[in-house]
C-alpha positions as CSV (number, residue, x, y, z in Angstrom):
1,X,0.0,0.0,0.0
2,X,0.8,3.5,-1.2
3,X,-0.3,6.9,-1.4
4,X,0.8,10.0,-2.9
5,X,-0.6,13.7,-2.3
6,X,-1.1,16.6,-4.7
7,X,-2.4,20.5,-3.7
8,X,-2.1,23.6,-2.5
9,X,-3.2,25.2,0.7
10,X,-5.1,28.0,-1.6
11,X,-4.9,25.7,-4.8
12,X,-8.3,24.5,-6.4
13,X,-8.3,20.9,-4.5
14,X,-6.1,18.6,-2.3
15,X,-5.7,15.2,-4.2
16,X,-4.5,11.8,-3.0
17,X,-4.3,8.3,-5.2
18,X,-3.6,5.3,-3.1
19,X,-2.3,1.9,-4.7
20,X,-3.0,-1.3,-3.1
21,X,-5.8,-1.0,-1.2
22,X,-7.5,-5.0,-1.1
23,X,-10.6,-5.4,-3.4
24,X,-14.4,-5.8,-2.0
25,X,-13.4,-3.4,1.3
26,X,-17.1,-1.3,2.3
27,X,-15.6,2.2,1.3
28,X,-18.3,5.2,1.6
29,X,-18.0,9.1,1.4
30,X,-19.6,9.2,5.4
31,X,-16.4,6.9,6.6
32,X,-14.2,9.9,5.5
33,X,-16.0,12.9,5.7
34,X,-16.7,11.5,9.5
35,X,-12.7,12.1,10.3
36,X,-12.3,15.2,7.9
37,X,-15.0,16.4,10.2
38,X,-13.1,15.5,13.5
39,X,-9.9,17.2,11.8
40,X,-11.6,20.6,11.5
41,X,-12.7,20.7,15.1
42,X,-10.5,21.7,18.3
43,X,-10.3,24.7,20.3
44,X,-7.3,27.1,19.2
45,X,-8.4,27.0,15.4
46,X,-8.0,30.3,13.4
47,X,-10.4,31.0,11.0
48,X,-9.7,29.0,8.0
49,X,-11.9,26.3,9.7
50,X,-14.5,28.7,9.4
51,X,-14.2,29.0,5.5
52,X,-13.7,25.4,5.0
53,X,-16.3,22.7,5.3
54,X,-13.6,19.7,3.7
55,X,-15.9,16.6,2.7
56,X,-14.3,14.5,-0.1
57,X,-14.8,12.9,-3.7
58,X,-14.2,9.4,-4.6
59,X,-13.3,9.7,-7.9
60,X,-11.6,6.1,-8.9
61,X,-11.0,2.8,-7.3
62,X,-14.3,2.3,-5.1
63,X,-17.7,1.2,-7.0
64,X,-21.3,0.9,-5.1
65,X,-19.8,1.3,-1.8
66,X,-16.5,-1.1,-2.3
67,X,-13.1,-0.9,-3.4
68,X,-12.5,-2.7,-6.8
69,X,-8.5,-3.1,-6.4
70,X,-7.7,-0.5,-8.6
71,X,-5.8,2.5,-7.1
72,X,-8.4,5.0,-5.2
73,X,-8.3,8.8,-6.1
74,X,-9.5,11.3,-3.4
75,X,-10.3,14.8,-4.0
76,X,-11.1,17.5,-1.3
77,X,-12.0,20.8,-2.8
78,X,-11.2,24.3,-1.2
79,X,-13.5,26.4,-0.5
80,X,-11.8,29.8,-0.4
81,X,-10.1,28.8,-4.2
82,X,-12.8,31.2,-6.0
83,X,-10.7,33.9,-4.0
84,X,-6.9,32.6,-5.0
85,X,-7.9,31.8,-8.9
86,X,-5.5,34.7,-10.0
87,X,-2.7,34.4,-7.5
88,X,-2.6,30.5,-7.4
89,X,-4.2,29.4,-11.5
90,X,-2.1,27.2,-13.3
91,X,-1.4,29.2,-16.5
92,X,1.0,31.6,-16.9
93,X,1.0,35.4,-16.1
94,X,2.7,38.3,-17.2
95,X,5.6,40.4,-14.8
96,X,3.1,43.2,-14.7
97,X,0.0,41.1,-13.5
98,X,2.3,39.7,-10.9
99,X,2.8,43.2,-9.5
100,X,-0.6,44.5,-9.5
101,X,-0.8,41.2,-7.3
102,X,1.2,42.1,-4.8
103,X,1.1,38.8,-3.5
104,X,4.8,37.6,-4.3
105,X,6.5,36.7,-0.8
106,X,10.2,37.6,-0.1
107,X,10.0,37.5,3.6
108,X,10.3,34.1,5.5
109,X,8.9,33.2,8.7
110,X,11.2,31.8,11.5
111,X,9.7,28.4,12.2
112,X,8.8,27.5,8.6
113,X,10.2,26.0,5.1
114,X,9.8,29.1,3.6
115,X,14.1,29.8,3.2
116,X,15.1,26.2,3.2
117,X,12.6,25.3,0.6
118,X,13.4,28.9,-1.7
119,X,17.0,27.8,-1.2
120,X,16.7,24.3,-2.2
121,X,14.1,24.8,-5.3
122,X,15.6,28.1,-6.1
123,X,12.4,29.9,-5.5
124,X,11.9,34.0,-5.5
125,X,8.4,33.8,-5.1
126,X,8.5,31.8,-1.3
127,X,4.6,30.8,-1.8
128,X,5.9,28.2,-3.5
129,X,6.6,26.8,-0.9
130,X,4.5,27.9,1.9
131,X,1.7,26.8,0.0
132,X,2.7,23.0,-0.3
133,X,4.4,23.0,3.0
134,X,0.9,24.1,4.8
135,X,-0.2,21.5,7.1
136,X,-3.4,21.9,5.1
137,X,-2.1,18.7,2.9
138,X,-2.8,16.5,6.2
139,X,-6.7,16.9,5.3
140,X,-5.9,14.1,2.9
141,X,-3.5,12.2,4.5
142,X,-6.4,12.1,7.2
143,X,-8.7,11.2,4.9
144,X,-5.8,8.1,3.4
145,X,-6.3,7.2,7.3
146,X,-9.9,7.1,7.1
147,X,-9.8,4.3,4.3
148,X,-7.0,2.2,6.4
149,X,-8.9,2.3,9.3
150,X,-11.7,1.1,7.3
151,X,-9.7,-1.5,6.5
152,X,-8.3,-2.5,10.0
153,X,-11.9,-2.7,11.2
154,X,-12.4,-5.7,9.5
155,X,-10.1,-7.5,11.9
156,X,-10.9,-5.8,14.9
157,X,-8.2,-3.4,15.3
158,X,-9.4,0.0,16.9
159,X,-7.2,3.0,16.5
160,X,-8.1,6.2,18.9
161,X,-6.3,9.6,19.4
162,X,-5.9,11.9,22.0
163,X,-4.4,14.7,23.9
164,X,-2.3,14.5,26.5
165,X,-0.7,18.0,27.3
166,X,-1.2,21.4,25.9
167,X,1.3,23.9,27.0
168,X,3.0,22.3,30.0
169,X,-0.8,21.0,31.2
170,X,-0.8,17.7,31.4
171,X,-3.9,15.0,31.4
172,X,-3.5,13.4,34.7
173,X,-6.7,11.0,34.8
174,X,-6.3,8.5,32.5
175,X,-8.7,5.8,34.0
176,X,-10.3,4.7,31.3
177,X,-11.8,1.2,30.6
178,X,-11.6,0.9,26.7
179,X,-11.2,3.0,23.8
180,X,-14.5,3.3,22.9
181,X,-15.5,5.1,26.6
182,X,-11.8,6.9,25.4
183,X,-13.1,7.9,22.0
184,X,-16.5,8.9,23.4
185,X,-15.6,11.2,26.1
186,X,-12.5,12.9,23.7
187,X,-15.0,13.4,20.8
188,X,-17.0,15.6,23.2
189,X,-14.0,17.4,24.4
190,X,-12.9,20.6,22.6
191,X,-9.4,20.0,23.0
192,X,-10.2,16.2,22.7
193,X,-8.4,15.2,26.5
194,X,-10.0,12.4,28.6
195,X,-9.3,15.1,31.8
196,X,-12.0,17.4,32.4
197,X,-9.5,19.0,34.9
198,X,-6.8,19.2,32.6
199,X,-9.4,20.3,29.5
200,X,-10.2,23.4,31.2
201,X,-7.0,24.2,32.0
202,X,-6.0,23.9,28.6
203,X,-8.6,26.1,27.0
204,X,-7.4,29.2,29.4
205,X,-3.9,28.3,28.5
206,X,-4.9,28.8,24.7
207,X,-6.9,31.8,26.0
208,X,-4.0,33.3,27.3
209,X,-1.7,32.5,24.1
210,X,-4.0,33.9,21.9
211,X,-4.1,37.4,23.9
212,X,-0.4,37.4,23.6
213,X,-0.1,36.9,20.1
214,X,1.4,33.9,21.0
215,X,0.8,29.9,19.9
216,X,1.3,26.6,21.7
217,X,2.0,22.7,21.3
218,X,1.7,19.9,23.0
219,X,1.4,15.7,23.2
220,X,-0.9,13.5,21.5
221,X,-1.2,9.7,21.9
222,X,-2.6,7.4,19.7
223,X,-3.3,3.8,20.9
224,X,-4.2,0.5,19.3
225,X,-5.7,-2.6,20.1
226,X,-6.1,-5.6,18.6
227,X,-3.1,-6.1,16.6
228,X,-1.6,-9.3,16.0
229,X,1.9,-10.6,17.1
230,X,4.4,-10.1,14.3
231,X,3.7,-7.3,12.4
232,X,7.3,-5.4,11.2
233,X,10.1,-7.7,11.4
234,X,13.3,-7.8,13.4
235,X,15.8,-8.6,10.4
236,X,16.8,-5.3,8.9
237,X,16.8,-1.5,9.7
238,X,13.7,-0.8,7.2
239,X,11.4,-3.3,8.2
240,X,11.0,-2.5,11.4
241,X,7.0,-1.3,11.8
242,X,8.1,1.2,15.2
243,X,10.7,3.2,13.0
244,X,8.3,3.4,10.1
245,X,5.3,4.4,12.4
246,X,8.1,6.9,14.7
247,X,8.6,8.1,10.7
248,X,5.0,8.7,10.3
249,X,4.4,10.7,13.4
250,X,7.2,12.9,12.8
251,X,6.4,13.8,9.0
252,X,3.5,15.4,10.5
253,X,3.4,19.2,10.0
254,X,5.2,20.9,13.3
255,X,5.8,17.4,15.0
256,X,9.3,16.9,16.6
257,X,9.5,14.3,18.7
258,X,8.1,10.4,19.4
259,X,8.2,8.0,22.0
260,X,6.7,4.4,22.7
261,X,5.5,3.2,25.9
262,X,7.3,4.8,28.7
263,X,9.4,6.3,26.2
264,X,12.1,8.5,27.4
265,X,11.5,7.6,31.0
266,X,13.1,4.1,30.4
267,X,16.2,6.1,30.6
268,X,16.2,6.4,34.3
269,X,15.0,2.9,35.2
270,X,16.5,-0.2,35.8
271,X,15.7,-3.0,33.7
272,X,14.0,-5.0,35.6
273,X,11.4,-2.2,35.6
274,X,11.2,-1.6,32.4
275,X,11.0,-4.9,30.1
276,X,7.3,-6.6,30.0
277,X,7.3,-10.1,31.6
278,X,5.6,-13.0,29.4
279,X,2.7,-14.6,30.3
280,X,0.2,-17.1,28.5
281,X,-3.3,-18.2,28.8
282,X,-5.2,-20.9,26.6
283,X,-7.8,-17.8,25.8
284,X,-5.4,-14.8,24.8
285,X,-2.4,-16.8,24.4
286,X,1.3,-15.0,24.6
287,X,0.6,-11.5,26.4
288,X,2.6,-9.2,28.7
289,X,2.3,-8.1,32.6
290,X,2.7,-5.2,31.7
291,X,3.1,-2.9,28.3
292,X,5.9,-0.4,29.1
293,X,7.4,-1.2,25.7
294,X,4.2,0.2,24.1
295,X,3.4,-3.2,22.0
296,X,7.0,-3.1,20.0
297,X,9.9,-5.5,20.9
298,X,12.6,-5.9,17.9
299,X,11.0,-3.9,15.4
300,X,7.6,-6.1,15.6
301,X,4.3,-5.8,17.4
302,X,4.1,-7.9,20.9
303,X,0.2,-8.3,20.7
304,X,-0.3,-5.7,23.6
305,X,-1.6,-2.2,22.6
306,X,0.7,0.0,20.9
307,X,0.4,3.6,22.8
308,X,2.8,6.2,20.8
309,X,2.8,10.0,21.6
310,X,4.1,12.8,19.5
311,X,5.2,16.0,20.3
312,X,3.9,19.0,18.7
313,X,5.9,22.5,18.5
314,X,4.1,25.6,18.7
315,X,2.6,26.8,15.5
316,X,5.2,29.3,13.9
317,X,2.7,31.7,12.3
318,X,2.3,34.2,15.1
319,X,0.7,37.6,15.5
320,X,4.1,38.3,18.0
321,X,6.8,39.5,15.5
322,X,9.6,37.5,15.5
323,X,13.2,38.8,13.3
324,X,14.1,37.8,10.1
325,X,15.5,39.1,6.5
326,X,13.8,39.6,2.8
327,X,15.5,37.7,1.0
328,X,15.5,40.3,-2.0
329,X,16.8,43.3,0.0
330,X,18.3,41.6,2.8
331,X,17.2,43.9,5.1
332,X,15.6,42.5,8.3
333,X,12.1,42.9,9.0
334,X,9.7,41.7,11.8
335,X,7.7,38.9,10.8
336,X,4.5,39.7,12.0
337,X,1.3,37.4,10.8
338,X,-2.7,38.6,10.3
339,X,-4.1,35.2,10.9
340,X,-2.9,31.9,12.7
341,X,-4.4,28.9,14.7
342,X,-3.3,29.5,18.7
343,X,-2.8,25.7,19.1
344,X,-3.5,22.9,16.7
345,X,-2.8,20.3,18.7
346,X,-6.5,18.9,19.2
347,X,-6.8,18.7,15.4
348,X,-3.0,17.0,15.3
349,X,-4.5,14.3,17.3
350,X,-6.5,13.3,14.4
351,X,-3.5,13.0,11.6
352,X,-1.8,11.1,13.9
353,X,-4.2,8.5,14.2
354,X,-4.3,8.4,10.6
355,X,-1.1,8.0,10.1
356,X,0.0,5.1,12.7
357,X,-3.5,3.7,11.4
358,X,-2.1,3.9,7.3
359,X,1.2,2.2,8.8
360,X,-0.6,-0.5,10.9
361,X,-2.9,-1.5,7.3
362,X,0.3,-1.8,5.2
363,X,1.7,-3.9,7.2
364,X,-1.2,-6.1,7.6
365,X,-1.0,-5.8,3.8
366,X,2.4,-6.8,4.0
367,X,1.8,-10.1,5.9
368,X,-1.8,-11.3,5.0
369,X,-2.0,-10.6,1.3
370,X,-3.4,-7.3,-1.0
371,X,-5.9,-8.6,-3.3
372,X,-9.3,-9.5,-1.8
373,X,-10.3,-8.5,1.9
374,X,-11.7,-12.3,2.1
375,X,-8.8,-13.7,1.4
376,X,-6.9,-11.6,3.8
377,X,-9.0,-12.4,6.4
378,X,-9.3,-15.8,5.9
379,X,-5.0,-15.7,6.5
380,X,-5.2,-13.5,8.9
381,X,-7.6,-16.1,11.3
382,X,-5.4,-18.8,10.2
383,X,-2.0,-17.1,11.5
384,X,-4.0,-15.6,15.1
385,X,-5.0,-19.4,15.9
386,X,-1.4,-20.9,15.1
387,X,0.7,-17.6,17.6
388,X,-1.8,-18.4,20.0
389,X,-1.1,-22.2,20.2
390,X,2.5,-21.5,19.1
């Protein structure tokens, strides 16, 4: 399994085809619209959510409700485009038009691609970049996510994302019993945190950004269940699912940082209080005591839940001028912003479940088949009966 992405954040329409998705998978416009939807919402937003209602079109690969095996084109159309037609059309323009524009950028933002990516694609005009490097492309990685989880639904594997700290606030009840009471009580949560405690505490903290011109980050988790034993593989460097899934997390727009389990507080423990003791029962078979590895061992899942959490920067476009230099003049400048989100991290909480949950499916792909869903399935019983008896 494969996708690619294609758009601007002021271009006509994001665009994503994905290769290898299994014939004869259920695959409906309400699956995906349902997490474009949860994308959009979270307190901090700016007011591009406000333009933008994103709900996509299946335009290949999926007919009467079900994928056919052929690759699967998604469109999401932008609203505000009817607005950008001039500064961000396809066909060519004259020097003039460009300067009764007034729209060609020259000034980078600290915190962005805008120099690195002029420098490397030898760009004048820095909306060039800034316009592909908008986290506005995640809208159809999210919606790649929706079609994977599809797919892991069909062998009971539950993927659910949340938010664990928001500016130095940090959830500290995290009693729940399953995902699903998880997923319900997050859904109704505005930054989507289990803590009602912590929630509130949040909101003032993004409150208080906000006055200052300021922006925060923060910590999402994502957690799985369900996943088989074995998926990724111990033998080399680039086939091991952790890496590819710490990969995913971190290609996210502003993300900088990933940890499994206990993460980074392994480092100050002994190991006899870090490393999960085995345990088997005829009903679950192989499981852990305890899951402080967050379902990986060697580059492979364990059968436990995997819980990752990445860590979000604060969003660089700020109302607070920060220094820089126009690249044409080279004189510096202070690089003050009309409009920016205060904290994205509620909405981040979203891509990242579609990302781990687009890892998980290829490798399910990977060991179980990519042709029919039956057929995968059928393998996929075969090999959860023989690791249990193993």
């Amino acid at each position: 399994m494969r996708y690619l992405t294609a758009g601007e954040s002021h271009g006509p329409q994001l665009t994503t085809i994905i290769e290898g998705v299994p014939s004869n998978l259920e695959l409906t416009r309400e699956m995906i619209d349902y997490d474009l939807r949860r994308r959009q919402k979270g307190y901090g937003r700016g007011r591009r959510m406000q333009i933008e209602t994103d709900t996509v079109n299946i335009v290949g690969g999926v007919r009467h409700g079900k994928t056919t095996g052929a690759p699967i084109a998604l469109t999401v159309s932008n609203k505000d485009w009817e607005h950008w037609q001039k500064i961000m059309g396809s066909d060519p323009i004259s020097e003039e038009e460009a300067d009764q524009m007034k729209r060609v950028i020259t000034k980078p933002r600290p915190g962005h691609a805008d120099l690195n990516g002029a420098i490397k694609y030898n760009h004048q005009d820095m909306r060039n970049v800034l316009e592909r490097s908008s986290a506005r492309e995640t809208t159809v990685r999210v919606a790649c996510g929706a079609v994977a989880k599809a797919f892991l639904n069909q062998f009971g594997i539950r993927v659910a994302g949340h938010v664990v700290e928001i500016g130095g606030i940090k959830a500290e009840n995290q009693s729940f019993q399953s995902l699903v009471e998880l997923q319900k009580v997050t859904e109704e949560s505005s930054v989507r945190c289990f803590d009602r405690n912590a929630e509130d505490k949040m909101i003032n903290a993004i409150d208080q950004a906000k006055t200052n011109g300021d922006s925060i980050g923060g910590v999402v988790e994502v957690i799985v269940e369900g996943v088989p034993i074995g998926l990724g593989s111990h033998v080399h460097y680039d086939r091991k699912l952790d890496a590819k899934i710490a990969a995913a997390i971190v290609s996210i727009n502003a993300f900088k940082g990933v940890e499994f389990g206990i993460g980074f507080t392994a480092a100050g423990k002994p190991g006899s209080e870090v490393h999960d003791e085995i345990l088997w029962n005829e009903q679950a078979g192989y499981y852990r005591r305890t899951n402080n590895l967050g379902g990986f061992e060697g580059g492979m899942t364990n059968g436990m839940p995997i819980i990752v959490r990445g860590v979000m920067k604060p969003i660089p476009t700020l109302y607070k001028p920060l220094q820089s230099v126009d690249i044409k003049t080279k004189e510096p400048f202070s690089a003050s912003i009309e409009r920016s989100d205060s904290c994205a991290v509620p909405s981040a909480s979203v891509v990242a479940e579609a990302v781990v949950a687009w890892e998980l499916a290829k490798a399910l792909t990977e060991k179980f088949g990519d042709e029919s869903i039956d057929r995968i399935k059928s393998n996929f019983d075969q090999y959860t009966l023989y690791s249990r008896e193993f």
